[in-house]
PDB file with one MODEL, atoms N, CA, C and O in Angstrom:
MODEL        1
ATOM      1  N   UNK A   1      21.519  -3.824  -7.869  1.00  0.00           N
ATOM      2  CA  UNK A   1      20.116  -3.966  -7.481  1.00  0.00           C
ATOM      3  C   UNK A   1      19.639  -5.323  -8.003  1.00  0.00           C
ATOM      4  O   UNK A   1      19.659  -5.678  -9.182  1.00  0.00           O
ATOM      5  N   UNK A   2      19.242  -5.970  -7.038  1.00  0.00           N
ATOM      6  CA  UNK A   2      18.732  -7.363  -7.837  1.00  0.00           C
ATOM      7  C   UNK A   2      17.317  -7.008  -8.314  1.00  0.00           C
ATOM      8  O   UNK A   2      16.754  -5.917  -8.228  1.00  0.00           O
ATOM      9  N   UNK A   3      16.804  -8.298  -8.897  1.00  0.00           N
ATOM     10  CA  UNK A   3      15.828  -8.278  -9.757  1.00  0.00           C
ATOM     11  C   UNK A   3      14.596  -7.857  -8.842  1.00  0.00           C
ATOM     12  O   UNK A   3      14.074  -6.829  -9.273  1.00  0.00           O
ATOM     13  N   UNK A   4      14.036  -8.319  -7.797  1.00  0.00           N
ATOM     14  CA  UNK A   4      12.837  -8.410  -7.462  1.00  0.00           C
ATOM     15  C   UNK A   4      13.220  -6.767  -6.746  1.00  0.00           C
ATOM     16  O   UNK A   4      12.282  -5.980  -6.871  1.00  0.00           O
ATOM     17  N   UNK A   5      14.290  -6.283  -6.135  1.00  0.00           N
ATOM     18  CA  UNK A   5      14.063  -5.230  -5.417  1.00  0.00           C
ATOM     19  C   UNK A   5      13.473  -3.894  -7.463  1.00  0.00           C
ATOM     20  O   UNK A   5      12.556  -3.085  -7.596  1.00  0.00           O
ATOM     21  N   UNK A   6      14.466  -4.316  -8.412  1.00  0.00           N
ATOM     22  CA  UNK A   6      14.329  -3.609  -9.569  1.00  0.00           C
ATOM     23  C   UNK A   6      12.476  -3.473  -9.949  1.00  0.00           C
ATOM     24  O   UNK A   6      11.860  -2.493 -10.367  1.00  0.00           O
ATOM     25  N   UNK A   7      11.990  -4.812  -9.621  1.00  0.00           N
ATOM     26  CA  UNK A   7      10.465  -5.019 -10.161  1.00  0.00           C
ATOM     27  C   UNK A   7       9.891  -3.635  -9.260  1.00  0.00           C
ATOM     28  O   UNK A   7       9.407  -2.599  -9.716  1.00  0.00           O
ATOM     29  N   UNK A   8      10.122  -4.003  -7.881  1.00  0.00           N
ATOM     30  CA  UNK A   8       9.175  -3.264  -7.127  1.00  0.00           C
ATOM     31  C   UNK A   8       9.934  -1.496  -7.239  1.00  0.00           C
ATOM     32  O   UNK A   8       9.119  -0.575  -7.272  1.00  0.00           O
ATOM     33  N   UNK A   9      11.122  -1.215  -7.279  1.00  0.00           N
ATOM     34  CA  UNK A   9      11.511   0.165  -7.462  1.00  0.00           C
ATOM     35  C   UNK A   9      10.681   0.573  -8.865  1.00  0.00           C
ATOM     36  O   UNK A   9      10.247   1.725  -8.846  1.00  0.00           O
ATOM     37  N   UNK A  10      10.365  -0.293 -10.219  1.00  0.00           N
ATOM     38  CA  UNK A  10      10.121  -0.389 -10.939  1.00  0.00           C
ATOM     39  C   UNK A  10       8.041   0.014 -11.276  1.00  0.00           C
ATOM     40  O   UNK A  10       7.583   0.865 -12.039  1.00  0.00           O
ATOM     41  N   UNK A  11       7.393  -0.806 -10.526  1.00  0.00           N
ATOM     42  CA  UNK A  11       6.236  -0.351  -9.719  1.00  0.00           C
ATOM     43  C   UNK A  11       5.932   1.150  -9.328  1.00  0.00           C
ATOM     44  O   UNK A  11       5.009   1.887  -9.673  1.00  0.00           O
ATOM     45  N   UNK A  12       7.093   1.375  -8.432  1.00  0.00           N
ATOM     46  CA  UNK A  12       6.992   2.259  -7.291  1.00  0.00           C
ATOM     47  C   UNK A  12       7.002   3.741  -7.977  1.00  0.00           C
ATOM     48  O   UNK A  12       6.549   4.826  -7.613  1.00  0.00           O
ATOM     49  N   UNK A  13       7.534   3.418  -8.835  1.00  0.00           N
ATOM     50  CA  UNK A  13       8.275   4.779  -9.796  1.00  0.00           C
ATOM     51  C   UNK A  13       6.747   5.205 -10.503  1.00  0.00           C
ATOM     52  O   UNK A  13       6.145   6.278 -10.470  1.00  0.00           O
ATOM     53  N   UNK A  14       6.341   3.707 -11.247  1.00  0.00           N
ATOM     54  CA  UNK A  14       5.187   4.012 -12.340  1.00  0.00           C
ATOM     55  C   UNK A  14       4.215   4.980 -11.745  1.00  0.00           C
ATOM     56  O   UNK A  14       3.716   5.930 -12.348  1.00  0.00           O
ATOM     57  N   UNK A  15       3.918   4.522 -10.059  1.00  0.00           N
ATOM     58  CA  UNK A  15       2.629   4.767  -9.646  1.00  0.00           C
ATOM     59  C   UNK A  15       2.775   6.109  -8.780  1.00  0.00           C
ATOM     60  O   UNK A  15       1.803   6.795  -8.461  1.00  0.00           O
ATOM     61  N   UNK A  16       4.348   6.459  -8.372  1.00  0.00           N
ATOM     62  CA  UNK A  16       4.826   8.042  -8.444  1.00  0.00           C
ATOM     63  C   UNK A  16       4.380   8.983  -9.715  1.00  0.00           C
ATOM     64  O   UNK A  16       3.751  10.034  -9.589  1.00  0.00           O
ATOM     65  N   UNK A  17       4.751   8.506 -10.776  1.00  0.00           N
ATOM     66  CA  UNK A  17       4.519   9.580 -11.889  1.00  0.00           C
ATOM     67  C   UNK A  17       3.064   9.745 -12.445  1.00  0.00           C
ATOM     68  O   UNK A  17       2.564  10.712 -13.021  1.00  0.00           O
ATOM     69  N   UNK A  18       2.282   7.994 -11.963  1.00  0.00           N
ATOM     70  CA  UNK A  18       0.727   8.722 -12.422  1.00  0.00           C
ATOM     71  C   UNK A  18       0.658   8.993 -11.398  1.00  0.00           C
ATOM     72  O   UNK A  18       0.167   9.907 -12.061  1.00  0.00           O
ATOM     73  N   UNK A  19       0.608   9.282  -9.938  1.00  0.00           N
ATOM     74  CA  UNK A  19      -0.192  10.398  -8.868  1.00  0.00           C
ATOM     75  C   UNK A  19       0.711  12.191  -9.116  1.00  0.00           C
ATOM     76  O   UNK A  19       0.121  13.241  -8.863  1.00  0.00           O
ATOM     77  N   UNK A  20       1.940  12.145  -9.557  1.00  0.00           N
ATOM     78  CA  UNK A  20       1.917  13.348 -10.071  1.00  0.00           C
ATOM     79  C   UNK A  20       1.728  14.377 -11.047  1.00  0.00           C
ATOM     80  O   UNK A  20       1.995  15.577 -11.107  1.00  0.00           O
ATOM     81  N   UNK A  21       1.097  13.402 -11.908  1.00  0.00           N
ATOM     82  CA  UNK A  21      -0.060  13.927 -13.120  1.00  0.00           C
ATOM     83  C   UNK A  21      -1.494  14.084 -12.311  1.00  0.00           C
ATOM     84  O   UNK A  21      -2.363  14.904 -12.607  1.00  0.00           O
ATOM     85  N   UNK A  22      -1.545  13.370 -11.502  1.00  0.00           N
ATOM     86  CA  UNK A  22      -2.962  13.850 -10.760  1.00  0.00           C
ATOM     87  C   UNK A  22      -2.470  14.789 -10.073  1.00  0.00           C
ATOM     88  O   UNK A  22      -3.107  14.892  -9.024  1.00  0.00           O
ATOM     89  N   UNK A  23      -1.248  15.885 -10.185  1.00  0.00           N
ATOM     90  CA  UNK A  23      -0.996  16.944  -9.401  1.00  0.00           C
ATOM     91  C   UNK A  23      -0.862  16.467  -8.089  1.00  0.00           C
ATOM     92  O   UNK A  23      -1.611  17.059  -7.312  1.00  0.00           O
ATOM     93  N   UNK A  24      -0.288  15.752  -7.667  1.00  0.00           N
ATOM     94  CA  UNK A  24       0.451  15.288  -6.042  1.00  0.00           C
ATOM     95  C   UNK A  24       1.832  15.976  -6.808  1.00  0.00           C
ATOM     96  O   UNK A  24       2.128  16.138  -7.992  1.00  0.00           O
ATOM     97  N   UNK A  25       2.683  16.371  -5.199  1.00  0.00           N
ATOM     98  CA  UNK A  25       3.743  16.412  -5.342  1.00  0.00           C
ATOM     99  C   UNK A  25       5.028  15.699  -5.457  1.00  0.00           C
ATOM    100  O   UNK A  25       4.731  14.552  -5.123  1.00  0.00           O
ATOM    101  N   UNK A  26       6.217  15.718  -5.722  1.00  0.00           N
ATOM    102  CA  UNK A  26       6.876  14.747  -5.781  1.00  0.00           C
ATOM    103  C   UNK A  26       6.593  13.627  -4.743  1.00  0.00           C
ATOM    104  O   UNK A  26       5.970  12.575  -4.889  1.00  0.00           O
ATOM    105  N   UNK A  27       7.398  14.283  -3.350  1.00  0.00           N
ATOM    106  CA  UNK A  27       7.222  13.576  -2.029  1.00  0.00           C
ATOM    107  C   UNK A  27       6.155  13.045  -1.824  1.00  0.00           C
ATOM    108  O   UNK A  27       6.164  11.961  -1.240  1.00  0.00           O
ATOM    109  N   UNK A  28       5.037  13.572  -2.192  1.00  0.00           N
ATOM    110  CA  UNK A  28       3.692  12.907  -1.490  1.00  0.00           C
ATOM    111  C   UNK A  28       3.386  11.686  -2.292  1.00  0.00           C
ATOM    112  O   UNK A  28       2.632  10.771  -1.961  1.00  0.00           O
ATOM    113  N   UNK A  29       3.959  11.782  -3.206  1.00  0.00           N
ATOM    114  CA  UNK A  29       3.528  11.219  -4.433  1.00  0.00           C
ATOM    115  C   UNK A  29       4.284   9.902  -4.577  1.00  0.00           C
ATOM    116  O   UNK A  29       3.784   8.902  -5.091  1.00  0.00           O
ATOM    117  N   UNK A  30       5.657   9.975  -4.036  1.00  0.00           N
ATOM    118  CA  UNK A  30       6.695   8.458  -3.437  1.00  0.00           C
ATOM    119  C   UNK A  30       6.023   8.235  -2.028  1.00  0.00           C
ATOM    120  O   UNK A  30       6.320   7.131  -1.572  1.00  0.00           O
ATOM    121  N   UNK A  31       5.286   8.901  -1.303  1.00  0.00           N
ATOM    122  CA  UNK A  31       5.108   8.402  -0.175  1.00  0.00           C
ATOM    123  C   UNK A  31       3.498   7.237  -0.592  1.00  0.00           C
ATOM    124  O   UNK A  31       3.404   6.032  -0.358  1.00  0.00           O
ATOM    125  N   UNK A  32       2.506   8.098  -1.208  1.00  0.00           N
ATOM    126  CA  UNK A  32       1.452   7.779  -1.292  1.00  0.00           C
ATOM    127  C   UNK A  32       1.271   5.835  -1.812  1.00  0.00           C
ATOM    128  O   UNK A  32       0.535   4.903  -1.487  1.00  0.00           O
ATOM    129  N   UNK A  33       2.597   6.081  -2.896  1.00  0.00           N
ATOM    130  CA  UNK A  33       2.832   5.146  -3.961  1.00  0.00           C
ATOM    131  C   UNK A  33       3.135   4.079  -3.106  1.00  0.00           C
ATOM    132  O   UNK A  33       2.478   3.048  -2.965  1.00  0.00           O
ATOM    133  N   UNK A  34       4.563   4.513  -2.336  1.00  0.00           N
ATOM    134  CA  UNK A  34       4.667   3.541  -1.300  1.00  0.00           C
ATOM    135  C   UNK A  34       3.809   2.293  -0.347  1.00  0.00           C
ATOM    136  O   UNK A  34       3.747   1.079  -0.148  1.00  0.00           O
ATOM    137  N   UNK A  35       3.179   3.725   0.079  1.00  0.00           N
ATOM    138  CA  UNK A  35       2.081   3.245   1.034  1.00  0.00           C
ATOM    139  C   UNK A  35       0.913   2.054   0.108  1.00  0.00           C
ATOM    140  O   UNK A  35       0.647   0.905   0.463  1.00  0.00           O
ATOM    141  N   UNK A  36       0.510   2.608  -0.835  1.00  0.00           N
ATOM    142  CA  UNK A  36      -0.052   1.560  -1.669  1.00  0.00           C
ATOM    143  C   UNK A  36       0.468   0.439  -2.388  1.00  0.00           C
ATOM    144  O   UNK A  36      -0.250  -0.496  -2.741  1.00  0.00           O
ATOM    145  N   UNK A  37       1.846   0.513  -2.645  1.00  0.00           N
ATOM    146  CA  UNK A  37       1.878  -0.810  -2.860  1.00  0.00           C
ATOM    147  C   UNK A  37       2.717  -1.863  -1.404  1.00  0.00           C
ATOM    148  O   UNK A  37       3.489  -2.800  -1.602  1.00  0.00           O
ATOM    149  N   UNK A  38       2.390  -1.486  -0.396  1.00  0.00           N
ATOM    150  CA  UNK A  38       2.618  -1.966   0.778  1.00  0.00           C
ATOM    151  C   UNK A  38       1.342  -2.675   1.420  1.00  0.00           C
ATOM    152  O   UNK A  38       1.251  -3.654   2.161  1.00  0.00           O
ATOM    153  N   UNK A  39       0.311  -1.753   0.820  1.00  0.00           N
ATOM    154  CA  UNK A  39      -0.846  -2.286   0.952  1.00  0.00           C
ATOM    155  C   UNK A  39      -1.346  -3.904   0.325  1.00  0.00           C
ATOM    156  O   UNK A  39      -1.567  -5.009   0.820  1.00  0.00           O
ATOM    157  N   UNK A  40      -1.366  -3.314  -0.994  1.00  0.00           N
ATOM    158  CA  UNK A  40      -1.492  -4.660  -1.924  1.00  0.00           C
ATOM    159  C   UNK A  40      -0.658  -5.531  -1.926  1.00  0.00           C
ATOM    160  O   UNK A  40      -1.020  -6.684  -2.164  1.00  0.00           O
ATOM    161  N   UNK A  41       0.406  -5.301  -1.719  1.00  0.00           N
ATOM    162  CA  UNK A  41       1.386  -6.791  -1.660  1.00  0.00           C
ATOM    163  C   UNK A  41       1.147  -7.220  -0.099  1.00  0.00           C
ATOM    164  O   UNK A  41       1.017  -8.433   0.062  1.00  0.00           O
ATOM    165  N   UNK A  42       1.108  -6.796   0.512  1.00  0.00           N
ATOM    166  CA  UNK A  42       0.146  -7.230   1.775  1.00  0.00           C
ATOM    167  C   UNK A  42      -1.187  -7.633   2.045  1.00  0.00           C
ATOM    168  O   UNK A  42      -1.630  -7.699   3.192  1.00  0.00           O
ATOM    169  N   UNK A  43      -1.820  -7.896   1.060  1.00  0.00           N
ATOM    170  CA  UNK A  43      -2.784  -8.070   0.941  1.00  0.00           C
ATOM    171  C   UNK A  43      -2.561  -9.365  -0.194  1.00  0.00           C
ATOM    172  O   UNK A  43      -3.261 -10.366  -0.042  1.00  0.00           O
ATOM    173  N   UNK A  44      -2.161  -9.344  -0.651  1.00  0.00           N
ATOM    174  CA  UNK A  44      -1.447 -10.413  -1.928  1.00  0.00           C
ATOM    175  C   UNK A  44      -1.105 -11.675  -0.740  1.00  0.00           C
ATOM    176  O   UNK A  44      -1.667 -12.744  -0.980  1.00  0.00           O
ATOM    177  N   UNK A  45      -0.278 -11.628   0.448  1.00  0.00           N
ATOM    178  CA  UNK A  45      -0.021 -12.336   1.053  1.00  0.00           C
ATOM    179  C   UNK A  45      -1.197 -12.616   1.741  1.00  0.00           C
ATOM    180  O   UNK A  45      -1.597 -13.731   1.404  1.00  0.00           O
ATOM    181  N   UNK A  46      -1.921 -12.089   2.558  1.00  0.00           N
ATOM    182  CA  UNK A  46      -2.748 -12.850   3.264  1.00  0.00           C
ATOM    183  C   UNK A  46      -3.953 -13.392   2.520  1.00  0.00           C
ATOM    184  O   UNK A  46      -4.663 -14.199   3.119  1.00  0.00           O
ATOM    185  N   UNK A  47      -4.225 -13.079   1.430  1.00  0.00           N
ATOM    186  CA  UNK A  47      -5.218 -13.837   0.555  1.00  0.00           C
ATOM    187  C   UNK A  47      -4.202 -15.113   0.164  1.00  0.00           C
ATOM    188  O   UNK A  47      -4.757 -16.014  -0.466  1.00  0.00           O
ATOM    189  N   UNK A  48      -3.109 -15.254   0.394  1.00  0.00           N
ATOM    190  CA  UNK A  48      -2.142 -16.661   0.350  1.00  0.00           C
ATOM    191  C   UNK A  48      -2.682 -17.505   1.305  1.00  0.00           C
ATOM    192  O   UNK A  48      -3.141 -18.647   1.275  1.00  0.00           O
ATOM    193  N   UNK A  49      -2.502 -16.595   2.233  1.00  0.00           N
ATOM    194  CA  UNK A  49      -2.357 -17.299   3.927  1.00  0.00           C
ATOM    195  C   UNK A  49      -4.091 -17.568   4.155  1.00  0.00           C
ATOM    196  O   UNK A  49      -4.574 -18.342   4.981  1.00  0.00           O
ATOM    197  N   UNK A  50      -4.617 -16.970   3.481  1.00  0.00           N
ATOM    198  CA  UNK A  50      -6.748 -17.097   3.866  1.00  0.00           C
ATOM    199  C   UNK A  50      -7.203 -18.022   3.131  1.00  0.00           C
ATOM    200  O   UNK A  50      -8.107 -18.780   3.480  1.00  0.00           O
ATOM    201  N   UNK A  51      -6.527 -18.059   1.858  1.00  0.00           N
ATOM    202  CA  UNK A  51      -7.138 -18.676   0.779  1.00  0.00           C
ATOM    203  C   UNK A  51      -8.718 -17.961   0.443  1.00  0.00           C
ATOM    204  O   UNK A  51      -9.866 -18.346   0.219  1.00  0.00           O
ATOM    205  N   UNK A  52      -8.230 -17.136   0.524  1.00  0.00           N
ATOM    206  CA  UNK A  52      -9.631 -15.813  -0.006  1.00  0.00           C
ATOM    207  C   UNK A  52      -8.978 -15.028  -0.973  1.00  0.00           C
ATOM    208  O   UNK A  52      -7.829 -15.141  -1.399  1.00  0.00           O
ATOM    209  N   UNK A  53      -9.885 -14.188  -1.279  1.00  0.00           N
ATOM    210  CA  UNK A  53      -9.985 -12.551  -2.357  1.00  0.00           C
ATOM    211  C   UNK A  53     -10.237 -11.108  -1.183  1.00  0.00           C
ATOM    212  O   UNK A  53      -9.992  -9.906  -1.286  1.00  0.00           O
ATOM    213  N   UNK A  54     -10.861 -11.991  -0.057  1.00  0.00           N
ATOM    214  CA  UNK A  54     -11.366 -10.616   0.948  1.00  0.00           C
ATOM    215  C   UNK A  54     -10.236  -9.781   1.272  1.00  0.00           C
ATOM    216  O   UNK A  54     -10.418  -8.579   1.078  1.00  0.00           O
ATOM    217  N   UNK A  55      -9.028 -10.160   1.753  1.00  0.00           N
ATOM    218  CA  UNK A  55      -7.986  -9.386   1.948  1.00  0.00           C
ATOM    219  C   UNK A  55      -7.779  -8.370   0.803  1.00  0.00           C
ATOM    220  O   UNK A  55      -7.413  -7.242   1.132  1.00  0.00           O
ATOM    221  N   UNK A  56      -7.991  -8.671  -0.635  1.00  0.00           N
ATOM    222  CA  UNK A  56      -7.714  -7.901  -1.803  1.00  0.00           C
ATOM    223  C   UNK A  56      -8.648  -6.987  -1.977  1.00  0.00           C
ATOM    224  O   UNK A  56      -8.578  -5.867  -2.484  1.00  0.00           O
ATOM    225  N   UNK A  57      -9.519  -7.559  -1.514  1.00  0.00           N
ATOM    226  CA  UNK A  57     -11.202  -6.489  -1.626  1.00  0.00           C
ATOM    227  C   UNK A  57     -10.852  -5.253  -0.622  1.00  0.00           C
ATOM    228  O   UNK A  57     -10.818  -4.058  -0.913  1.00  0.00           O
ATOM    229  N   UNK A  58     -10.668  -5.704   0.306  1.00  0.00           N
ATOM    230  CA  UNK A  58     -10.501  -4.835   1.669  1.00  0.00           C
ATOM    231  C   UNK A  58      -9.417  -3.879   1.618  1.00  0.00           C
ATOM    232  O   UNK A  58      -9.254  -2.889   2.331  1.00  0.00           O
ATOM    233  N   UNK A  59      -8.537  -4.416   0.459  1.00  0.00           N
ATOM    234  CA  UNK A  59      -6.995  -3.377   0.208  1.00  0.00           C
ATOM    235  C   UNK A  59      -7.514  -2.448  -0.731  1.00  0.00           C
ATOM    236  O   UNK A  59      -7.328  -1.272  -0.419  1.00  0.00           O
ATOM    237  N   UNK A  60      -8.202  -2.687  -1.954  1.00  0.00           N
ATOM    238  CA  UNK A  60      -8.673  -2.229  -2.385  1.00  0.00           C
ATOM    239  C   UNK A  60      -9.529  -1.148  -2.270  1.00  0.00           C
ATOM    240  O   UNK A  60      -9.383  -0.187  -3.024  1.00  0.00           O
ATOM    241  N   UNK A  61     -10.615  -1.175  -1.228  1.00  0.00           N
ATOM    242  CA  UNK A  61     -11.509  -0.364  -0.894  1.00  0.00           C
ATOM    243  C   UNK A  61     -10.872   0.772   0.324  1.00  0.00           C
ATOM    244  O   UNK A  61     -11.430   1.764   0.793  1.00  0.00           O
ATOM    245  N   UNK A  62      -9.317   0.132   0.660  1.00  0.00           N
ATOM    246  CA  UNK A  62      -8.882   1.213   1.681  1.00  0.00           C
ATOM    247  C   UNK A  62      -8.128   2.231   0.586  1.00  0.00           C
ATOM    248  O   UNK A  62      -8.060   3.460   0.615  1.00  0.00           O
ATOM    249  N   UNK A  63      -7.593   1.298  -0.376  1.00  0.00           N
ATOM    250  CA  UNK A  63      -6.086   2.371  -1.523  1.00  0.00           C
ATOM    251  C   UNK A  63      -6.981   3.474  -1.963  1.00  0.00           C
ATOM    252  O   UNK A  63      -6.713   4.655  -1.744  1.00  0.00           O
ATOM    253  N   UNK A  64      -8.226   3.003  -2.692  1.00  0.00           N
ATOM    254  CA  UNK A  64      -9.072   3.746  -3.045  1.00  0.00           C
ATOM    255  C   UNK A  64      -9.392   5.164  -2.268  1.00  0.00           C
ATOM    256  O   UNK A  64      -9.034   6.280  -2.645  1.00  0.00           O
ATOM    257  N   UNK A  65     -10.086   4.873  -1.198  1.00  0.00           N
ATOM    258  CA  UNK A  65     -10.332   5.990  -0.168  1.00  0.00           C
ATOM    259  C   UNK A  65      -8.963   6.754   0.485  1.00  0.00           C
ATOM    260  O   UNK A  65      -9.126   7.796   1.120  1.00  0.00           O
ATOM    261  N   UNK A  66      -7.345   6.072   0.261  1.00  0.00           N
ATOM    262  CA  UNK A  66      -6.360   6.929   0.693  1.00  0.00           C
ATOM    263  C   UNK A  66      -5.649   7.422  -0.689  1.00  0.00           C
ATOM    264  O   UNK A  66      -4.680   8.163  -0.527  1.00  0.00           O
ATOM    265  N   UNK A  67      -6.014   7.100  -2.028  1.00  0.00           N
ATOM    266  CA  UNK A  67      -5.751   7.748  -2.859  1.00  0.00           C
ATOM    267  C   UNK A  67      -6.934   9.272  -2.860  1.00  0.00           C
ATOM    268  O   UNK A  67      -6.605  10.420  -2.560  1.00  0.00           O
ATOM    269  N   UNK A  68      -8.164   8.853  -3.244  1.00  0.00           N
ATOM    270  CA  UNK A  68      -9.204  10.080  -3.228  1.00  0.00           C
ATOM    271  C   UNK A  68      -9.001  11.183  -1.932  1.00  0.00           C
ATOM    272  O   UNK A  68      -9.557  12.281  -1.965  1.00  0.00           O
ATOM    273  N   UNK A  69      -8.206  10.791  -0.880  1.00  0.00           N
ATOM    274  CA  UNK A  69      -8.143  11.444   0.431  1.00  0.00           C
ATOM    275  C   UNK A  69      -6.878  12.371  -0.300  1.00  0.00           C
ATOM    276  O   UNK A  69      -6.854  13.590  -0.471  1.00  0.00           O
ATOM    277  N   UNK A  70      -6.314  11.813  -0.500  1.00  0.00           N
ATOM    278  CA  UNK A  70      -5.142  12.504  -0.928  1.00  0.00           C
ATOM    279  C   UNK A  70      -4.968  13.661  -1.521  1.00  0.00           C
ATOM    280  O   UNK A  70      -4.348  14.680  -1.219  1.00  0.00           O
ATOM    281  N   UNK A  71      -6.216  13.045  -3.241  1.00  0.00           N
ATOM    282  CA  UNK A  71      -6.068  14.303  -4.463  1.00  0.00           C
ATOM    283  C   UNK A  71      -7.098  15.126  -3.710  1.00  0.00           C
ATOM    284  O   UNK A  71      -6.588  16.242  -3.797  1.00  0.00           O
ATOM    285  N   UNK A  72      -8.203  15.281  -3.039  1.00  0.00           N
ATOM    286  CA  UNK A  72      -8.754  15.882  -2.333  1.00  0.00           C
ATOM    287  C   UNK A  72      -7.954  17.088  -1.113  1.00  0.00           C
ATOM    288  O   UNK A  72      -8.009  18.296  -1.342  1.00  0.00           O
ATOM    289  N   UNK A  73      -7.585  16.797  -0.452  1.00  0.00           N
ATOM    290  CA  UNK A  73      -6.641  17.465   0.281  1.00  0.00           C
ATOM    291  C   UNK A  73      -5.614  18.123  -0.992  1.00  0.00           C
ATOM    292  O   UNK A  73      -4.950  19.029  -0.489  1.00  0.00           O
ATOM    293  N   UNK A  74      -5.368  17.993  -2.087  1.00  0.00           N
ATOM    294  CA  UNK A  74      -4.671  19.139  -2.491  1.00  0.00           C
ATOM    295  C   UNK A  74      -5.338  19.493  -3.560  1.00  0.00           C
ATOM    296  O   UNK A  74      -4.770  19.414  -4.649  1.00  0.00           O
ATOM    297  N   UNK A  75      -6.735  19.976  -3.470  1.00  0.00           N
ATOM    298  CA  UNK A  75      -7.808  20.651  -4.291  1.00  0.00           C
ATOM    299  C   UNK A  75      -7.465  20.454  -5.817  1.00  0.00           C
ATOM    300  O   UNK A  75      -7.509  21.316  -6.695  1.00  0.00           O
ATOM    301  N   UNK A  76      -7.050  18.887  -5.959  1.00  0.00           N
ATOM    302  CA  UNK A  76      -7.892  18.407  -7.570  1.00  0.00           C
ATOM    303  C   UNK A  76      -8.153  17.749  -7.955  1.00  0.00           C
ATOM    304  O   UNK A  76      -7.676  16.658  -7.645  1.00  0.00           O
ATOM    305  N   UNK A  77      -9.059  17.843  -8.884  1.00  0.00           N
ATOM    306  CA  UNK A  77     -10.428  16.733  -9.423  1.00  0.00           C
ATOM    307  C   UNK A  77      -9.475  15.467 -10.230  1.00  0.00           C
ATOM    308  O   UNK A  77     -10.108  14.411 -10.261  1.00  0.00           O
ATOM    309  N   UNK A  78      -8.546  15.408 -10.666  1.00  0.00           N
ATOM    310  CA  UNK A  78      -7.993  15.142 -11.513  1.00  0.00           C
ATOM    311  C   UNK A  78      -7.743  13.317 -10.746  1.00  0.00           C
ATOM    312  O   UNK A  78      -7.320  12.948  -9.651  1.00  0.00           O
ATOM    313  N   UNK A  79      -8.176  12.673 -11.793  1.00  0.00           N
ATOM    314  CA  UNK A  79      -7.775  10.748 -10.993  1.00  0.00           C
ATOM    315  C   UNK A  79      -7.510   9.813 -11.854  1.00  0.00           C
ATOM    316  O   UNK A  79      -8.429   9.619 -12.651  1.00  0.00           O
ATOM    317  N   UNK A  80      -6.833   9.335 -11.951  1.00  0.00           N
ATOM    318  CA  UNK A  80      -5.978   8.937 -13.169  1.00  0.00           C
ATOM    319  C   UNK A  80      -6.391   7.817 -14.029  1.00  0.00           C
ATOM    320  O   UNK A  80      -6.587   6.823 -13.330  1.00  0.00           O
ATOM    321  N   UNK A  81      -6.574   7.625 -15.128  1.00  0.00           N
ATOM    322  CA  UNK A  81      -7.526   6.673 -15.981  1.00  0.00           C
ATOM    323  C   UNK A  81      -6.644   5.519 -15.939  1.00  0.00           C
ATOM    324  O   UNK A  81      -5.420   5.471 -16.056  1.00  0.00           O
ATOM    325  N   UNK A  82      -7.679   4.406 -15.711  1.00  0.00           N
ATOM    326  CA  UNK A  82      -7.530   3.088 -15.954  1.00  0.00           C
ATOM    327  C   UNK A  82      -6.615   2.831 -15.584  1.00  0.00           C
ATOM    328  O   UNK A  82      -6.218   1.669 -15.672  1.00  0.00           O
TER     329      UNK A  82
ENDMDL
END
């Protein structure tokens, strides 16, 4: 495994195990993770390509609303600090 694929498996893992302390399930919980950091590093790039922050704002305000969509749909309050 080279380095940069290790960083992001590395990421991917962290932000699996805090959404399954917020009670997500495994699967949902590699998918969710996924999906969010697909977001932000996509968003990382086109604030390259804009020479803005709006792309980051806008990733932001979507991860947000598809994380809360998430713990919502499996009835708990629970959202993970800081």
């Amino acid at each position: 495994m080279g380095p940069v694929r290790g960083i992001f498996a590395s990421w991917t893992q962290a932000l699996v195990e805090r959404l399954e302390l917020a009670g997500l399930r495994p699967s949902e919980a590699a998918d969710l993770a996924f999906m969010l950091l697909m977001l932000l590093e996509g968003a990382h790039v086109l604030c390259r390509a804009a020479g803005t922050l709006e792309p980051l704002e806008q990733a932001t305000r979507t991860a947000t609303v598809l994380a809360q969509t998430r713990y919502r749909t499996h009835g708990t309050s629970a959202r993970p600090n800081g």
